[in-house]
mmCIF file as gemmi writes it, N, C-alpha and C atoms, coordinates in Angstrom:
data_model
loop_
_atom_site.group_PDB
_atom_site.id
_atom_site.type_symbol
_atom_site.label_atom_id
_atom_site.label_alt_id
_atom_site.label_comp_id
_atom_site.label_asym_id
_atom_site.label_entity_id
_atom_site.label_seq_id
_atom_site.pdbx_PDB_ins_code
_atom_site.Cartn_x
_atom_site.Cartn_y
_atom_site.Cartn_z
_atom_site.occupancy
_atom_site.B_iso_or_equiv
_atom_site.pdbx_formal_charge
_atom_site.auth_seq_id
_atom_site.auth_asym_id
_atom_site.pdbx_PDB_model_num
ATOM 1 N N . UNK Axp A 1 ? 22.233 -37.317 77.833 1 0 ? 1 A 1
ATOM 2 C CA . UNK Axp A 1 ? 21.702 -38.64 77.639 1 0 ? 1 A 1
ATOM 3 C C . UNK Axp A 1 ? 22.331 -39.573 78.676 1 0 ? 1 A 1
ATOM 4 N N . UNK Axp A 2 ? 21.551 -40.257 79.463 1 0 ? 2 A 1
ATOM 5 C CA . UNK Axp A 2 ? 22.143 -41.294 80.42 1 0 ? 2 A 1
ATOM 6 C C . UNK Axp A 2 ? 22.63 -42.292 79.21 1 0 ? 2 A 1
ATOM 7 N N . UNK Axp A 3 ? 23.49 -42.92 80.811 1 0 ? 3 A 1
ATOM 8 C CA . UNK Axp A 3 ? 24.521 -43.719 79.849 1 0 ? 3 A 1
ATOM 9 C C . UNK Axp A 3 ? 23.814 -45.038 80.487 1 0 ? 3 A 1
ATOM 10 N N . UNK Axp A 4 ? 24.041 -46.163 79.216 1 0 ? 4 A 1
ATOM 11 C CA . UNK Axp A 4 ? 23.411 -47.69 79.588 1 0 ? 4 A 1
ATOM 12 C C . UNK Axp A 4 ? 24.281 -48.612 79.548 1 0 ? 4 A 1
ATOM 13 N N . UNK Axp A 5 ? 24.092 -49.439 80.224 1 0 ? 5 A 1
ATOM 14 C CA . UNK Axp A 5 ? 25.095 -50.536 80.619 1 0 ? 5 A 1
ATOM 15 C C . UNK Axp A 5 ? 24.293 -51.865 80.359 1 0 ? 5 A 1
ATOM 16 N N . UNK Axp A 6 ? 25.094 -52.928 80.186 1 0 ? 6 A 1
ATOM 17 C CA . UNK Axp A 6 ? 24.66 -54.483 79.997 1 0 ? 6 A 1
ATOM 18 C C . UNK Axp A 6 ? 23.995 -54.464 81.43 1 0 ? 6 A 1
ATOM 19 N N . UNK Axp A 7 ? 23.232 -55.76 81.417 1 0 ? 7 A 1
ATOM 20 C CA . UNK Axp A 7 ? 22.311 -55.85 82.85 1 0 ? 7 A 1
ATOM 21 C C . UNK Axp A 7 ? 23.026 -56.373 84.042 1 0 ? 7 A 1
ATOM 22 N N . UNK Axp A 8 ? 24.567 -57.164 83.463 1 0 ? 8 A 1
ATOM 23 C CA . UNK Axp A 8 ? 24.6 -57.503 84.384 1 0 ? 8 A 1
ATOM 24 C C . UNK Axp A 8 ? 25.791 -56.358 85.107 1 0 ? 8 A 1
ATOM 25 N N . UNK Axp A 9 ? 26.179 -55.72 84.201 1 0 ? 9 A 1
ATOM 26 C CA . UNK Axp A 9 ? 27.073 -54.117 85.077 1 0 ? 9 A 1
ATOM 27 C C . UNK Axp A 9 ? 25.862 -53.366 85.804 1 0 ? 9 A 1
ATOM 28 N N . UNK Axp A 10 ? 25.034 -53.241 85.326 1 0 ? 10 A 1
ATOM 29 C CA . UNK Axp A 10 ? 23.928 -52.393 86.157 1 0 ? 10 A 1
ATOM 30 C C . UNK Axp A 10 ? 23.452 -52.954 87.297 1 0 ? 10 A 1
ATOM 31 N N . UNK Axp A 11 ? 23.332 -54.062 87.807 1 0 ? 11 A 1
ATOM 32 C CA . UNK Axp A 11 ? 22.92 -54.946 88.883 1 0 ? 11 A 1
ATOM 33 C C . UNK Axp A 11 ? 24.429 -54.602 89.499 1 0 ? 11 A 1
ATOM 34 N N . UNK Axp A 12 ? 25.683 -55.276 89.102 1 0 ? 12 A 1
ATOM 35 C CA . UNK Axp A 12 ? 26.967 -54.38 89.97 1 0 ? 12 A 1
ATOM 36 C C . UNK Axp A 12 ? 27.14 -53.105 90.443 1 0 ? 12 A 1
ATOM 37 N N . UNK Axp A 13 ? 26.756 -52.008 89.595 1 0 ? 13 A 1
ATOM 38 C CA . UNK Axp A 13 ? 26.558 -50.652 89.979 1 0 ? 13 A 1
ATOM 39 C C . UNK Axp A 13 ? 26.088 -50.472 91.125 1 0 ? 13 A 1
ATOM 40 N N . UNK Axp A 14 ? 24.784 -51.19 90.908 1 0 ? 14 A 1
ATOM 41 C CA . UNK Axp A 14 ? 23.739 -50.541 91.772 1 0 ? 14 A 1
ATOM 42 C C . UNK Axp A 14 ? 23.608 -51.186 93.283 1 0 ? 14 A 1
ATOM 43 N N . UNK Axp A 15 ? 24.507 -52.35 93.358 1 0 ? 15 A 1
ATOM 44 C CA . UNK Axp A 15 ? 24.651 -53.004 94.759 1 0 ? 15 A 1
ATOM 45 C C . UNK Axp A 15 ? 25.654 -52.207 95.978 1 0 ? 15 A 1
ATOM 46 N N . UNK Axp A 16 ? 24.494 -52.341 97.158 1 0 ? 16 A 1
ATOM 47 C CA . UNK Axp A 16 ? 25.372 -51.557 98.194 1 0 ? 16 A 1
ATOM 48 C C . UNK Axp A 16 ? 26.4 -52.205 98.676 1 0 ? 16 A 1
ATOM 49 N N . UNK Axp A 17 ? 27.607 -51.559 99.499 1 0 ? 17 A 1
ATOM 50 C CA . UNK Axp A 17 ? 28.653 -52.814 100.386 1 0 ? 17 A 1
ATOM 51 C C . UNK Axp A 17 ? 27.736 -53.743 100.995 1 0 ? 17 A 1
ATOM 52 N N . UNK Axp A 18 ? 28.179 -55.054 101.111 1 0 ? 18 A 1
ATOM 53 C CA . UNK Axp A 18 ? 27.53 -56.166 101.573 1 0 ? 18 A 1
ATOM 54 C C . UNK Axp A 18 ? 26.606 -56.743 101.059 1 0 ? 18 A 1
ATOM 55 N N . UNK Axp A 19 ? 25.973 -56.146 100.105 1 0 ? 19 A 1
ATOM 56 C CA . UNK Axp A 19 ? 24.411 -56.638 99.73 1 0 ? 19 A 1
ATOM 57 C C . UNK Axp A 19 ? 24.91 -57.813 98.538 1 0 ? 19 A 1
ATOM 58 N N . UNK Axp A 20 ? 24.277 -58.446 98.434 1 0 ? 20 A 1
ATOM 59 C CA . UNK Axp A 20 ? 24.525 -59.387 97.109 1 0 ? 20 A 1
ATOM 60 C C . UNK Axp A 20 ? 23.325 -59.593 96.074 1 0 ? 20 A 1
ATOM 61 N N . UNK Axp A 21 ? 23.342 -60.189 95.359 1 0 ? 21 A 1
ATOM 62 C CA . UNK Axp A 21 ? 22.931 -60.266 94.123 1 0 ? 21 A 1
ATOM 63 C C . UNK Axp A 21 ? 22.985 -61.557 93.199 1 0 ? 21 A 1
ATOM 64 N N . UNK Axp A 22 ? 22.092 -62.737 93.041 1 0 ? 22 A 1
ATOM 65 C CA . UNK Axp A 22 ? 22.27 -63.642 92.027 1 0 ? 22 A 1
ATOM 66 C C . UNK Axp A 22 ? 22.492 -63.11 90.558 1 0 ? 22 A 1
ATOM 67 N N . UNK Axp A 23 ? 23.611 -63.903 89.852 1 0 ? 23 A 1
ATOM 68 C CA . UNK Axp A 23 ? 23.808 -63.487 88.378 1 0 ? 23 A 1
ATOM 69 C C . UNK Axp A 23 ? 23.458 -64.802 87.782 1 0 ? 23 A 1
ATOM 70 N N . UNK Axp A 24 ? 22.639 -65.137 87.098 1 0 ? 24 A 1
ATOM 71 C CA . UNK Axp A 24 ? 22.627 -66.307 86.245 1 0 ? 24 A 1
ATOM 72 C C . UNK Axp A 24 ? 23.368 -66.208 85.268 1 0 ? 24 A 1
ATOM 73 N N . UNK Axp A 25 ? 24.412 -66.775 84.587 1 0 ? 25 A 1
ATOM 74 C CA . UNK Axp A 25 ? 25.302 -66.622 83.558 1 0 ? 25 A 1
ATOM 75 C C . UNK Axp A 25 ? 26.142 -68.234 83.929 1 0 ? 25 A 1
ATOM 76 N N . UNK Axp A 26 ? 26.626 -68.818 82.556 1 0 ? 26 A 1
ATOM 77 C CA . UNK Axp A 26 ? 27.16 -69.559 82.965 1 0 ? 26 A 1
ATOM 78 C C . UNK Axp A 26 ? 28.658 -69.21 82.494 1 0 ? 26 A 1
ATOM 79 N N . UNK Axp A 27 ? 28.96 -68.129 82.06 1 0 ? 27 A 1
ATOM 80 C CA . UNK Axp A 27 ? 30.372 -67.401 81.965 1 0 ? 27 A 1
ATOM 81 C C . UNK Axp A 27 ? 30.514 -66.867 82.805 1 0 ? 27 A 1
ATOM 82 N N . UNK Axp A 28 ? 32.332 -66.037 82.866 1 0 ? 28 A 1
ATOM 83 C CA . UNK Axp A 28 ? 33.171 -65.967 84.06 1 0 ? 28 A 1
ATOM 84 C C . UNK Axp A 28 ? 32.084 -64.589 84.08 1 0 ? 28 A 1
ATOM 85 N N . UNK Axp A 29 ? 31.89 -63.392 84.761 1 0 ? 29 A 1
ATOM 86 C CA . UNK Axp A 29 ? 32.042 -62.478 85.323 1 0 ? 29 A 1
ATOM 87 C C . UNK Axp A 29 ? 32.449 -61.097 85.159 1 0 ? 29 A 1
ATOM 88 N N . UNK Axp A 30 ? 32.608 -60.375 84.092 1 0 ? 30 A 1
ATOM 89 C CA . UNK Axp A 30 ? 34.002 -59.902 83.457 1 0 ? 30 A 1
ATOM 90 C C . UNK Axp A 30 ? 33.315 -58.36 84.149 1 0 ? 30 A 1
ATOM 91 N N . UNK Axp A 31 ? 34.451 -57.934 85.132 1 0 ? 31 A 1
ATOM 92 C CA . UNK Axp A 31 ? 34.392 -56.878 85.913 1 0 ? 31 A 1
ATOM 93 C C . UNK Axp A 31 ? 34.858 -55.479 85.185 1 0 ? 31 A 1
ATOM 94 N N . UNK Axp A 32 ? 35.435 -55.629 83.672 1 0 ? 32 A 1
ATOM 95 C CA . UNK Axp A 32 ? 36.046 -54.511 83.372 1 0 ? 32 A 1
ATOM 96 C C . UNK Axp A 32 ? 35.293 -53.076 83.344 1 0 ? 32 A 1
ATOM 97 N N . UNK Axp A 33 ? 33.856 -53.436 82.753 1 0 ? 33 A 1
ATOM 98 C CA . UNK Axp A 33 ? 32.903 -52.303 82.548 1 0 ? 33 A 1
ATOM 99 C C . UNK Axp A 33 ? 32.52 -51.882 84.081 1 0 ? 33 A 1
ATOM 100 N N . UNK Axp A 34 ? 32.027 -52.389 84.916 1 0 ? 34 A 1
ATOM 101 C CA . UNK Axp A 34 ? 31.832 -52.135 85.964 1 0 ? 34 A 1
ATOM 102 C C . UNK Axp A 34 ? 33.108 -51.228 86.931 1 0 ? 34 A 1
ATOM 103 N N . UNK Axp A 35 ? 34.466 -51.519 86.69 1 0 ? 35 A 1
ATOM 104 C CA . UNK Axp A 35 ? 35.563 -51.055 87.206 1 0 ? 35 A 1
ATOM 105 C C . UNK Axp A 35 ? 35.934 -50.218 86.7 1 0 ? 35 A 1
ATOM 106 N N . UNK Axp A 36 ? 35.747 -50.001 85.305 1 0 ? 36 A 1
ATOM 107 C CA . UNK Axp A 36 ? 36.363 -48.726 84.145 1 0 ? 36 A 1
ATOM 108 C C . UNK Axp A 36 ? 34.697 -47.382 84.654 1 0 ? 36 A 1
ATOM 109 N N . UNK Axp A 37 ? 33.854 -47.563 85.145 1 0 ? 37 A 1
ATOM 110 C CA . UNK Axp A 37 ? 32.794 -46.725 85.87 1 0 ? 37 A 1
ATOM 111 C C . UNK Axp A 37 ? 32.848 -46.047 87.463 1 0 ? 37 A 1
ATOM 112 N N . UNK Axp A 38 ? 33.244 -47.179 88.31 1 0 ? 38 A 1
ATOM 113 C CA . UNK Axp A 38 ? 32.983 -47.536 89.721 1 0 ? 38 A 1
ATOM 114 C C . UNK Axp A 38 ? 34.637 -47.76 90.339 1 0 ? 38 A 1
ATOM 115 N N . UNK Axp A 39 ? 35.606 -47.216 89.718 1 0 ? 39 A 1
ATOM 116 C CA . UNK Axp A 39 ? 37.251 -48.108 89.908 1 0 ? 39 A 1
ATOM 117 C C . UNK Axp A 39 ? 37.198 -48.511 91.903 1 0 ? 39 A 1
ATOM 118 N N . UNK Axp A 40 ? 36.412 -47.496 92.575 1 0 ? 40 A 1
ATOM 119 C CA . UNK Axp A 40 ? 36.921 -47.576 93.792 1 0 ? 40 A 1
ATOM 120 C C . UNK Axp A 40 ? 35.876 -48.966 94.175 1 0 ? 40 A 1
ATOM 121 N N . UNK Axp A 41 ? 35.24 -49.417 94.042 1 0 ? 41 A 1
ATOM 122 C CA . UNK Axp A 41 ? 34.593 -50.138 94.318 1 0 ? 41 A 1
ATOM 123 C C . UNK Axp A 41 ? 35.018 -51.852 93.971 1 0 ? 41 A 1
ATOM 124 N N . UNK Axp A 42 ? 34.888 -52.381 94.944 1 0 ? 42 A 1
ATOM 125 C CA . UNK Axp A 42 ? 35.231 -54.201 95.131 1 0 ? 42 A 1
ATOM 126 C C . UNK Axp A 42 ? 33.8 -55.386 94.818 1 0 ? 42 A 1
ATOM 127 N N . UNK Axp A 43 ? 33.726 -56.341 94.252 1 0 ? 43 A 1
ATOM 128 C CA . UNK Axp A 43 ? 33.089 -57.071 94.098 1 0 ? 43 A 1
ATOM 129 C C . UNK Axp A 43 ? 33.604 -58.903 94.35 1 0 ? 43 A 1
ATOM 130 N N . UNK Axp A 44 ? 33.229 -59.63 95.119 1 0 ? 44 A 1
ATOM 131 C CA . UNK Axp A 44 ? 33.256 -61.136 94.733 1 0 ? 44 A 1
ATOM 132 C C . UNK Axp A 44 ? 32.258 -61.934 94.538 1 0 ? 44 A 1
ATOM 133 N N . UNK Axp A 45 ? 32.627 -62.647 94.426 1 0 ? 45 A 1
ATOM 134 C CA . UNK Axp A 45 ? 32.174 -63.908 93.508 1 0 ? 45 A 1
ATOM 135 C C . UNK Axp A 45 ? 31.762 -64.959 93.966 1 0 ? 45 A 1
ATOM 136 N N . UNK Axp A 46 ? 31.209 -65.506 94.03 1 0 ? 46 A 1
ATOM 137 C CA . UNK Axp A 46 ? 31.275 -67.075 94.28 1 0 ? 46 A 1
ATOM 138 C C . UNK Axp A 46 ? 29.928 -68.136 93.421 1 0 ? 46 A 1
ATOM 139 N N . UNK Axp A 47 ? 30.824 -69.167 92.875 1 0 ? 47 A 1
ATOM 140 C CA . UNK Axp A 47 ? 30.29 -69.67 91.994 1 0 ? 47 A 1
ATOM 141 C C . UNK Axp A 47 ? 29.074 -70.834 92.648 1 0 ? 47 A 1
ATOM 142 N N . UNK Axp A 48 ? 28.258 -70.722 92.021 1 0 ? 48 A 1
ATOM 143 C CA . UNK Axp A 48 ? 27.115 -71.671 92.547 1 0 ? 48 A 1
ATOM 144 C C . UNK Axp A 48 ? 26.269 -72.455 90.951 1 0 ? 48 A 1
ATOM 145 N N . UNK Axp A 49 ? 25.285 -73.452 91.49 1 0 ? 49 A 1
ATOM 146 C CA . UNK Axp A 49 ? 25.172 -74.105 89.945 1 0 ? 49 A 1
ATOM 147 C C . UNK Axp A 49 ? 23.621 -73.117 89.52 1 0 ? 49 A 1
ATOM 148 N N . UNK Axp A 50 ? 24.244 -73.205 88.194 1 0 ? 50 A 1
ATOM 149 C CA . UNK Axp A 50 ? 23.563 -71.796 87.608 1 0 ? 50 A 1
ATOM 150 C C . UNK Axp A 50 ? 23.859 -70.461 87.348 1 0 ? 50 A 1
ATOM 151 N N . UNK Axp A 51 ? 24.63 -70.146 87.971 1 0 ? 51 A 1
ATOM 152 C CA . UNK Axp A 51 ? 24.955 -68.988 88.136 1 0 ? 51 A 1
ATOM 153 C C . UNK Axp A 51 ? 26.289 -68.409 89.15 1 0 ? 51 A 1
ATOM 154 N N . UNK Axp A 52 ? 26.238 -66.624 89.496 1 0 ? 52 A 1
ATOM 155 C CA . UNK Axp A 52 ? 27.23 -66.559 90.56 1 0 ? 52 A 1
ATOM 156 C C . UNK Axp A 52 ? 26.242 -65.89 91.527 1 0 ? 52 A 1
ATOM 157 N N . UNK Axp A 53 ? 26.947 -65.836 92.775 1 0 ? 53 A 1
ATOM 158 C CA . UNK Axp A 53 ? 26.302 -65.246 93.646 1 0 ? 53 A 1
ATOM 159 C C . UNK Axp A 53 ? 27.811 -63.977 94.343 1 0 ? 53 A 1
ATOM 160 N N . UNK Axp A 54 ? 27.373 -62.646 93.699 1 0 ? 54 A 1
ATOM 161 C CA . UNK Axp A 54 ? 28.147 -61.24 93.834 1 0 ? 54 A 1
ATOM 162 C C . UNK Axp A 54 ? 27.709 -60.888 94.932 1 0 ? 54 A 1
ATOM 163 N N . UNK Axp A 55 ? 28.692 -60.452 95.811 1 0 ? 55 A 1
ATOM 164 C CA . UNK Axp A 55 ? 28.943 -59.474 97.083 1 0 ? 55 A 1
ATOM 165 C C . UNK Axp A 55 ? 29.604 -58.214 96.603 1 0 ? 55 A 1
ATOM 166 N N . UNK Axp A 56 ? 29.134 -57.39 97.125 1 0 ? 56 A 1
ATOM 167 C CA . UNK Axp A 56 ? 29.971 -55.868 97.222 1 0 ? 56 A 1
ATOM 168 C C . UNK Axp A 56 ? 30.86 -55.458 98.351 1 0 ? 56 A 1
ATOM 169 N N . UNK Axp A 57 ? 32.061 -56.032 98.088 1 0 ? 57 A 1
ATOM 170 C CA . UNK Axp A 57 ? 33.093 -55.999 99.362 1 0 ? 57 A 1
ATOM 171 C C . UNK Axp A 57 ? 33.172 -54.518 99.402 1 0 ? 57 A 1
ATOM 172 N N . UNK Axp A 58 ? 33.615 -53.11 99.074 1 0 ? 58 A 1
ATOM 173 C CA . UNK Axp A 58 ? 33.569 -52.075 99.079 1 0 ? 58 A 1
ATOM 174 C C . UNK Axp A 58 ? 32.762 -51.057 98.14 1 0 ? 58 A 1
């Protein structure tokens, strides 16, 4: 059985290095699920109104 993730870990998953991704949320971000899956992999952040806007640093 594949395994399912909240939408916004699956949009992290699935982003290549560099590519980004709007998150609409007006909460922080919470990288744990995404890192406890993906550990080698980097993500930032940057906050914009509405939402964040995620990069895949590695």
């Amino acid at each position: 059985m594949p395994k399912t993730y909240g939408p916004i870990t699956e949009r992290l998953l699935s982003l290549a290095p560099g590519r980004s991704c709007v998150v609409t949320t007006q909460k922080r971000i919470d990288y744990s699920a995404a890192r406890k899956h993906a550990p080698e992999r980097e993500w930032a952040a940057e906050s914009r109104e509405g939402g964040w806007v995620v990069t895949r640093v590695r």
